[in-house]
ZAGU-298542 format. One line per 5 residues: number of its first residue (from 1); their letters; for each residue x, y, z of N, C-alpha, C. Coordinates in steps of 0.1 Angstrom, whole numbers. Layout:
residues N
NUM = a = X,Y,Z,X,Y,Z,X,Y,Z | ...
//
This chain:
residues 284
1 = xxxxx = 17,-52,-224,9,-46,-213,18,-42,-201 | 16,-32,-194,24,-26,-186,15,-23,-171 | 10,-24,-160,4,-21,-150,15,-23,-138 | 11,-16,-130,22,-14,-117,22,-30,-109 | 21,-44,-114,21,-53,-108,25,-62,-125
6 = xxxxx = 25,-57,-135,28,-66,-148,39,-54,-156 | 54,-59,-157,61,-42,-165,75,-55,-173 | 85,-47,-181,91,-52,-185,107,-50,-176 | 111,-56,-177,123,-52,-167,136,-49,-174 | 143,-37,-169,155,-32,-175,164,-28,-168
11 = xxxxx = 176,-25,-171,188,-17,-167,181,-9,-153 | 176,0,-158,170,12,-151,161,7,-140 | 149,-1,-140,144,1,-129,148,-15,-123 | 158,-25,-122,160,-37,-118,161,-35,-103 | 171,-24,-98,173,-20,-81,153,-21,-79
16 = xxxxx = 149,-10,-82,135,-6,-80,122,-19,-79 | 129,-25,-86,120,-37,-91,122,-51,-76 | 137,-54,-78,137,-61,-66,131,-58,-54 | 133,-42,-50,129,-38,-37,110,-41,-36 | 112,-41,-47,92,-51,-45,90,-57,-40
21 = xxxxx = 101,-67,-37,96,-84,-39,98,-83,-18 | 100,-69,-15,101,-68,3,85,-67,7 | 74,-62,-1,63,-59,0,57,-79,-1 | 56,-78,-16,49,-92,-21,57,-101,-28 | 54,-115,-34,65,-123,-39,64,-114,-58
26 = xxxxx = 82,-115,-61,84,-109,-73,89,-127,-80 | 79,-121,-96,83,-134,-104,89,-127,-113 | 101,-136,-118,111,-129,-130,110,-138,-140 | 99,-135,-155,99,-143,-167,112,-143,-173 | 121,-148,-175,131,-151,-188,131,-151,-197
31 = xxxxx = 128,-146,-209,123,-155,-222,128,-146,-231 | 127,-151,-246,134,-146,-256,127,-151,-274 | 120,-139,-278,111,-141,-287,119,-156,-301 | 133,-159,-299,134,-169,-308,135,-180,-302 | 130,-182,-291,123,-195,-285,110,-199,-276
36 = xxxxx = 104,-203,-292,89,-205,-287,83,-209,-272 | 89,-218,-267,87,-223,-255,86,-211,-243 | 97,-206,-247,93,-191,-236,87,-181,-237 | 82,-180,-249,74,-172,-250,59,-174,-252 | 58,-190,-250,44,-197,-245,44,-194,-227
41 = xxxxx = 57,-196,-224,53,-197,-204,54,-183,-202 | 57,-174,-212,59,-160,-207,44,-154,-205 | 36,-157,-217,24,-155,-225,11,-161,-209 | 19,-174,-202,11,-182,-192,9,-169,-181 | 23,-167,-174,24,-160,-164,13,-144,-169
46 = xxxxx = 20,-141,-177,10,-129,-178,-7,-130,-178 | -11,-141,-182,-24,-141,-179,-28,-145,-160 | -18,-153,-161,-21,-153,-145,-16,-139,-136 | -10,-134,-139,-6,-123,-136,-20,-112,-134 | -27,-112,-144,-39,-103,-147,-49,-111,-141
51 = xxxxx = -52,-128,-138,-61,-130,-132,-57,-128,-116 | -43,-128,-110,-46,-126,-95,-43,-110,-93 | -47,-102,-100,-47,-87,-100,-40,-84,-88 | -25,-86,-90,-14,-75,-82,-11,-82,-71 | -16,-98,-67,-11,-107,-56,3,-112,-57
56 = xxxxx = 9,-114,-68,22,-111,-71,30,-98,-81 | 41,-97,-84,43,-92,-90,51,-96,-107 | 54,-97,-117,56,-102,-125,66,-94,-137 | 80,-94,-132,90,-86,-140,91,-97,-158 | 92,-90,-166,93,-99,-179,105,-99,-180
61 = xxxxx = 113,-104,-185,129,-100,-188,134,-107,-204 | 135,-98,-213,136,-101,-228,150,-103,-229 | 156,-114,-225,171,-118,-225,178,-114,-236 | 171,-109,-251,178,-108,-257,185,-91,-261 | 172,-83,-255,173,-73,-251,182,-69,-239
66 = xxxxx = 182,-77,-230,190,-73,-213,195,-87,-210 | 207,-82,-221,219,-97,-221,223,-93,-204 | 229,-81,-199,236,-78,-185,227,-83,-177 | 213,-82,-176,206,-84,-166,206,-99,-159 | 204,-105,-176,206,-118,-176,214,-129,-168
71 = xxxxx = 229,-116,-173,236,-123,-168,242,-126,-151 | 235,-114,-146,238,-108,-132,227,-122,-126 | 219,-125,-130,209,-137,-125,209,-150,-128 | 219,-151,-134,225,-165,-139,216,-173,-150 | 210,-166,-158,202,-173,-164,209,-185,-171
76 = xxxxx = 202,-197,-175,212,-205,-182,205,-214,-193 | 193,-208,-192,183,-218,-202,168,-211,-201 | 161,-213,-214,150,-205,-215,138,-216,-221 | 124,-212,-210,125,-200,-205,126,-204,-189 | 131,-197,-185,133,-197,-170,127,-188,-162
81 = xxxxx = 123,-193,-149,106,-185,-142,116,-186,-126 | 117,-172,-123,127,-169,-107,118,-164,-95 | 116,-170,-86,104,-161,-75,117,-158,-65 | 110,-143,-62,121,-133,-51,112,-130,-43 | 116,-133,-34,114,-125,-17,119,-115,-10
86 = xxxxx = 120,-108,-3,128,-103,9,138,-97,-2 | 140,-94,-14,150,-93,-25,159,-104,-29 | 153,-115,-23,169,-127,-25,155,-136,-32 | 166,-146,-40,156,-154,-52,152,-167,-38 | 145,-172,-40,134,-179,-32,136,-194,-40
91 = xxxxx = 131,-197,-55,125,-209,-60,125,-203,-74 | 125,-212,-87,125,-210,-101,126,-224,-102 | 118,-224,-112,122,-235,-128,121,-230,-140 | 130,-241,-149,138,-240,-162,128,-247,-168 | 124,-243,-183,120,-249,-194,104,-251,-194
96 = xxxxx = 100,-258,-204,88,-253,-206,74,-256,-196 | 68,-248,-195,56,-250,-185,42,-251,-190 | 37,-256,-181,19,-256,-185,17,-244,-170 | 1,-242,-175,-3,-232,-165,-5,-238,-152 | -8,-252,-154,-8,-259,-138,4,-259,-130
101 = xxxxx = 14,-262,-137,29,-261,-134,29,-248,-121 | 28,-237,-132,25,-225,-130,24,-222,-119 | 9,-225,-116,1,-221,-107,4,-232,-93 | 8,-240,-93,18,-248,-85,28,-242,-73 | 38,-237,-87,45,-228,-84,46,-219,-73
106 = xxxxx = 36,-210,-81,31,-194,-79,24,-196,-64 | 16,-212,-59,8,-210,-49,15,-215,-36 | 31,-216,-38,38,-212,-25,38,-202,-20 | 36,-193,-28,42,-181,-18,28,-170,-19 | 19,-172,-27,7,-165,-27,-5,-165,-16
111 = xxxxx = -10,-160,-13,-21,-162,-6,-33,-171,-8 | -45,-178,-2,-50,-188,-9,-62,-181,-11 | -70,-187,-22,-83,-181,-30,-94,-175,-20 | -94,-181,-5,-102,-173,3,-93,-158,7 | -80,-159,10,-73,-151,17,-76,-134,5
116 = xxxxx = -73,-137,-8,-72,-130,-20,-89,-121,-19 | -98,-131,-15,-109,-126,-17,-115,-114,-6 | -109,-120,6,-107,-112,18,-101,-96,18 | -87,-98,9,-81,-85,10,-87,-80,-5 | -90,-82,-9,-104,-76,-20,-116,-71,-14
121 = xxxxx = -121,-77,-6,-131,-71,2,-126,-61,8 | -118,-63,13,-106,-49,23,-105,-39,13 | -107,-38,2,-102,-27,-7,-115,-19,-6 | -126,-29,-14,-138,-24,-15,-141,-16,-3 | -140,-18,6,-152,-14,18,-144,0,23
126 = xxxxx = -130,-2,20,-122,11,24,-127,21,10 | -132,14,1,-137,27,-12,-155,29,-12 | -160,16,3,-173,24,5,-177,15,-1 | -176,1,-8,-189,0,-17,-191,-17,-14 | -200,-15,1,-204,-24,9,-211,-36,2
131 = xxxxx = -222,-34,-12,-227,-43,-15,-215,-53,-24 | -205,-46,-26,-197,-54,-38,-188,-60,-28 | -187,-57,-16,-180,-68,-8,-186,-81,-5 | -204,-75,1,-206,-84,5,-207,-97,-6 | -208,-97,-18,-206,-106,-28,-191,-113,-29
136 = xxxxx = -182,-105,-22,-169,-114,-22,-171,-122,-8 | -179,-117,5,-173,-123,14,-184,-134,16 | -195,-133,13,-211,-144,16,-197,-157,17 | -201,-158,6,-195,-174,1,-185,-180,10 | -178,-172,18,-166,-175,24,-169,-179,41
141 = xxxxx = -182,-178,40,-189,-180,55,-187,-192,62 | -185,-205,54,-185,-217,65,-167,-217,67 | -159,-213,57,-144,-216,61,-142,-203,71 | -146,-193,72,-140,-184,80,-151,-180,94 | -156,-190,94,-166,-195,110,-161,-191,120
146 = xxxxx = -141,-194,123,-138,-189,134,-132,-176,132 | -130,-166,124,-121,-155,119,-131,-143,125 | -123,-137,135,-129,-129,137,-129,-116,132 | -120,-112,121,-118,-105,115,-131,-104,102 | -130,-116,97,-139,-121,84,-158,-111,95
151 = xxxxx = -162,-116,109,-171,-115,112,-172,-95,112 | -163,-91,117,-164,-78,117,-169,-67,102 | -160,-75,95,-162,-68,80,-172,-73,75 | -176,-84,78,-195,-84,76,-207,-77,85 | -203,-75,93,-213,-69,103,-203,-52,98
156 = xxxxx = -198,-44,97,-196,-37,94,-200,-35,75 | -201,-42,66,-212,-46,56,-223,-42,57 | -228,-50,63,-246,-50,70,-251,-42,74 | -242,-30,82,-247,-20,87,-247,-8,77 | -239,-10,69,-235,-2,57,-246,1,49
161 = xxxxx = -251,-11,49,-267,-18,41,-278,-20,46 | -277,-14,61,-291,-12,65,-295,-25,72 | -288,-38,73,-295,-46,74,-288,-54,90 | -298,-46,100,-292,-46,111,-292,-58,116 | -301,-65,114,-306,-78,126,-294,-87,122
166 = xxxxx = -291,-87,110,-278,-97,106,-266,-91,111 | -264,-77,112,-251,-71,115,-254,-76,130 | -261,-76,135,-263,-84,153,-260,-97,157 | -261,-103,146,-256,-114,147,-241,-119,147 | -237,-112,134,-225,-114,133,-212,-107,143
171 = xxxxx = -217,-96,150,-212,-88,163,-212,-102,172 | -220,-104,175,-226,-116,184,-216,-127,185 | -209,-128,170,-201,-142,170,-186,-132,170 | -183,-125,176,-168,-121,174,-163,-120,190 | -157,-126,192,-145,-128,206,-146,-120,213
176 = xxxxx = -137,-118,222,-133,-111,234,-119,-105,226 | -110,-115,224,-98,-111,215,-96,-102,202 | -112,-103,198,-112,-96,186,-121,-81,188 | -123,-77,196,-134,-66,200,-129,-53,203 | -117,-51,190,-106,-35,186,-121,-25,187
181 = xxxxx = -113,-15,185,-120,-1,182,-129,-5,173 | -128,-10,162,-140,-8,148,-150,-22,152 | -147,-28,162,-159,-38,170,-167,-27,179 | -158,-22,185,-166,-11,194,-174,2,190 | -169,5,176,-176,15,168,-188,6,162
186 = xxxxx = -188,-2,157,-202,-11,146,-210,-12,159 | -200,-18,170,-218,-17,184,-226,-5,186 | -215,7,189,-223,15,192,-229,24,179 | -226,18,164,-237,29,159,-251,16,156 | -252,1,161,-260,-3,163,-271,-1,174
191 = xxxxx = -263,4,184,-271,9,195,-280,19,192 | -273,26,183,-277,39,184,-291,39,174 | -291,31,159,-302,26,153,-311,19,163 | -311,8,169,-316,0,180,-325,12,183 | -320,21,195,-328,33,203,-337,39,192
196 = xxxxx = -328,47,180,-340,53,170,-352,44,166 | -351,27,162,-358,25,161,-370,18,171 | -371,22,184,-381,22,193,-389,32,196 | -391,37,188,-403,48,189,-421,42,196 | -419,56,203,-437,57,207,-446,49,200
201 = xxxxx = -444,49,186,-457,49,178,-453,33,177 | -441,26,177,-440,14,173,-447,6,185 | -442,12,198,-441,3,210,-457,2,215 | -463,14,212,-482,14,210,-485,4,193 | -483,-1,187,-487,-5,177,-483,-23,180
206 = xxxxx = -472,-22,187,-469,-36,191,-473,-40,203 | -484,-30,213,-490,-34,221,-504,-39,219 | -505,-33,205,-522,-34,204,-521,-48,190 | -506,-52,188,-509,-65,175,-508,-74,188 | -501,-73,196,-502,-83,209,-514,-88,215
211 = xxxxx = -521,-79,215,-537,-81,217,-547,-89,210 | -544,-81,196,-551,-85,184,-540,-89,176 | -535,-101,176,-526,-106,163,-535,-109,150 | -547,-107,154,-556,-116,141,-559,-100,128 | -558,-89,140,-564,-76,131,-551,-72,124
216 = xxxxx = -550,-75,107,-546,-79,101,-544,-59,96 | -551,-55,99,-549,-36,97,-532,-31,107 | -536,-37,119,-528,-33,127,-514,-35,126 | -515,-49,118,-497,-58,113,-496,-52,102 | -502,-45,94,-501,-36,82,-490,-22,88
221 = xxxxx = -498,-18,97,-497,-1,103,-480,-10,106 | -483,-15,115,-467,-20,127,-456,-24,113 | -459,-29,107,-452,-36,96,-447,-19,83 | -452,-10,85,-450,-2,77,-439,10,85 | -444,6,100,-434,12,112,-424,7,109
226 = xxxxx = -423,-7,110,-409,-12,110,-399,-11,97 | -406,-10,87,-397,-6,75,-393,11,77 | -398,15,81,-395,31,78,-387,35,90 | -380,26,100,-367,27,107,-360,13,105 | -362,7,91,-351,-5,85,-349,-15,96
231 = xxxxx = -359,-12,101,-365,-26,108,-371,-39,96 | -363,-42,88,-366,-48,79,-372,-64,77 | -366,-72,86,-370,-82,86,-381,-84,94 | -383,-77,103,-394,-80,117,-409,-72,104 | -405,-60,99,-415,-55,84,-418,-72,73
236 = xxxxx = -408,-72,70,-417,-86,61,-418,-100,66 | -419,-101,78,-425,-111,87,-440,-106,81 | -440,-99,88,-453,-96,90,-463,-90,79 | -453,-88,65,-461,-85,59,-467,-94,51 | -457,-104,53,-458,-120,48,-467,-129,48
241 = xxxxx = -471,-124,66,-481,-131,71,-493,-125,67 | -493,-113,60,-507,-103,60,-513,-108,41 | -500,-115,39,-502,-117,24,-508,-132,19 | -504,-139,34,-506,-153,34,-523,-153,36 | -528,-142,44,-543,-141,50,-551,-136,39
246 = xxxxx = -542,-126,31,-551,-118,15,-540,-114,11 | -540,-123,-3,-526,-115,-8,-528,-98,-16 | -543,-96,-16,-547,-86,-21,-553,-73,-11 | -547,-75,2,-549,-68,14,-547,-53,8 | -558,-44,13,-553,-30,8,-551,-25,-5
251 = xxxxx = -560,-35,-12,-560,-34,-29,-540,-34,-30 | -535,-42,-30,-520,-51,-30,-513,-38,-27 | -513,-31,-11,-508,-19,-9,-495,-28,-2 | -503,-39,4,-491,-49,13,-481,-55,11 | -487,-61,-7,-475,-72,-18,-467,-55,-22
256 = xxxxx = -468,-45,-27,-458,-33,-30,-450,-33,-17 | -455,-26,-5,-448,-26,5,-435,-38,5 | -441,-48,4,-431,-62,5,-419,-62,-5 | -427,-60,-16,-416,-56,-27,-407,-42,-30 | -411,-35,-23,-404,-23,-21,-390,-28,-10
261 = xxxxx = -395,-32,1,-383,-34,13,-371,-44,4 | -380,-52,-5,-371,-65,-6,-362,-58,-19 | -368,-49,-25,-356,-41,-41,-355,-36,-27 | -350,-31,-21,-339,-15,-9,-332,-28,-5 | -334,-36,-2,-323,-47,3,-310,-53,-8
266 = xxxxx = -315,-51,-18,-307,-56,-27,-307,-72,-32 | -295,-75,-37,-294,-89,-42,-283,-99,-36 | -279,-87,-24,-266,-99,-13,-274,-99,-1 | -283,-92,-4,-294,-97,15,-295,-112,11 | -292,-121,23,-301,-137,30,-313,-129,33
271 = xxxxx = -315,-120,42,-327,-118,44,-340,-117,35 | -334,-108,22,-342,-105,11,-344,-115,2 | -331,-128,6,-332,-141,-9,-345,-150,-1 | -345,-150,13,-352,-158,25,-371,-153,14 | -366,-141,22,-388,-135,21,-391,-139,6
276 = xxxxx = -379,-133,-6,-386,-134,-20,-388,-147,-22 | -383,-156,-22,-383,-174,-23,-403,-169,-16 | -401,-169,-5,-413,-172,6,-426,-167,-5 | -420,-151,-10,-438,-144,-16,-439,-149,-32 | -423,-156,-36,-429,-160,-51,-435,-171,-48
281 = xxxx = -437,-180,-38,-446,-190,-41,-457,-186,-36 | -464,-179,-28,-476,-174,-27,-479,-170,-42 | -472,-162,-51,-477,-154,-59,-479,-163,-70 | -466,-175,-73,-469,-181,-86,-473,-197,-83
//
């Protein structure tokens, strides 16, 4: 298999190949198909190779085929595993490995499983596709509490997704230190949602449930306001509450509405995991 982070290494591209290892760490396999052993740790690396998709890089080198190459790197026993840096060799071991070994190894100089998931999310969101981030980054929420970087690209997420009240929050928790241009852009296109969604008709509709919190029509009307400027969560509050009073309010115009907001939210909203938990047990 051949991909621009897994290739075989030769004559020709070996200059090319080291100048990699200036970007990210380069590993150089040794091995030689009449000794099994290396061509078991060769066989390792390549699968880890393909599971940390391009966080290192992984030159093969078929000693028997690139006796020169071999010999320019001192090889002296197979199979032998070389990590390069900055273009100069870093760390290697001789002889046979397990994948823990391996992975041992490999996690000096790699990034760690949060850090990996992070610049994966960085990919995603730079190709737009907000909800497949936020599934890399949820999980990463109690370790990266103080990162203010981690807070932006969630609240830059959220707003992606409509799902403002949470992108307010997470603005909320980012520094003074961390408050670059793309802090200052996610505020103001939250501002800017914020204003659109204060309309006439809301601020009369939330004057008159204030009055009448009991008229159960009115938290219908206000509640159908607030979804239709992705006022989402302040919408199934209230629709929640309208479902708790009759779950058959409006011949079930209220339970659809509910379920409508909570499919547009998707399956990486808290907000949307919060309400559905709340109306399946009304319902079952």
């Amino acid at each position: 298999m051949t991909t621009e982070y897994l290739f075989d290494l030769n004559e020709q591209n070996l200059q090319s190949t080291l100048q990699l290892s200036m970007e990210k760490p380069l590993v150089i396999s040794c091995w030689a198909s009449q000794i099994p052993d290396s061509v078991t740790t060769n066989a390792l690396l390549e699968k880890l190779a393909n599971q940390y998709q391009g966080a290192f890089i992984l030159a093969q080198l078929n000693c028997e085929k690139e006796q020169n190459i071999a010999m320019q790197l001192g090889v002296q026993n197979l199979p032998t595993v070389a990590v390069f840096q900055q273009g100069r060799p870093v760390d290697g071991i001789a002889g046979a490995q397990t994948e823990d070994k391996l992975k041992e190894l490999l996690g000096k100089y790699l990034p760690s499983a949060d850090e990996l998931a992070l610049q994966q999310a960085e990919k995603l969101i730079e190709e737009e596709k907000y909800t497949d981030a936020l599934l890399l980054l949820r999980p990463l929420g109690s370790q990266q509490a103080d990162n203010g970087q981690y807070q932006l690209r969630m609240a830059q997420c959220l707003l992606a997704t409509n799902e403002f009240s949470e992108a307010q929050a997470f603005l909320d928790k980012v520094t003074l230190k961390d408050q670059d241009s793309l802090y200052q852009s996610l505020k103001a296109k939250l501002e800017l949602h914020q204003q659109a969604a204060d309309t006439p008709e809301i601020r009369s509709l939330e004057a008159a449930h204030q009055t009448q919190p009991e008229d159960i029509a009115i938290s219908y009307q206000l509640a159908l306001q607030y979804s239709q400027v992705e006022r989402n969560e302040e919408a199934l509050a209230l629709l929640l509450q309208i479902l708790e009073k009759d779950l058959n309010f409006a011949d079930g115009a209220a339970k659809k509405s509910m379920l409508d907001i909570l499919s547009s939210l998707g399956q990486t909203s808290t907000i949307a995991s919060h309400y559905r938990r709340k109306m399946y047990r009304l319902l079952y």
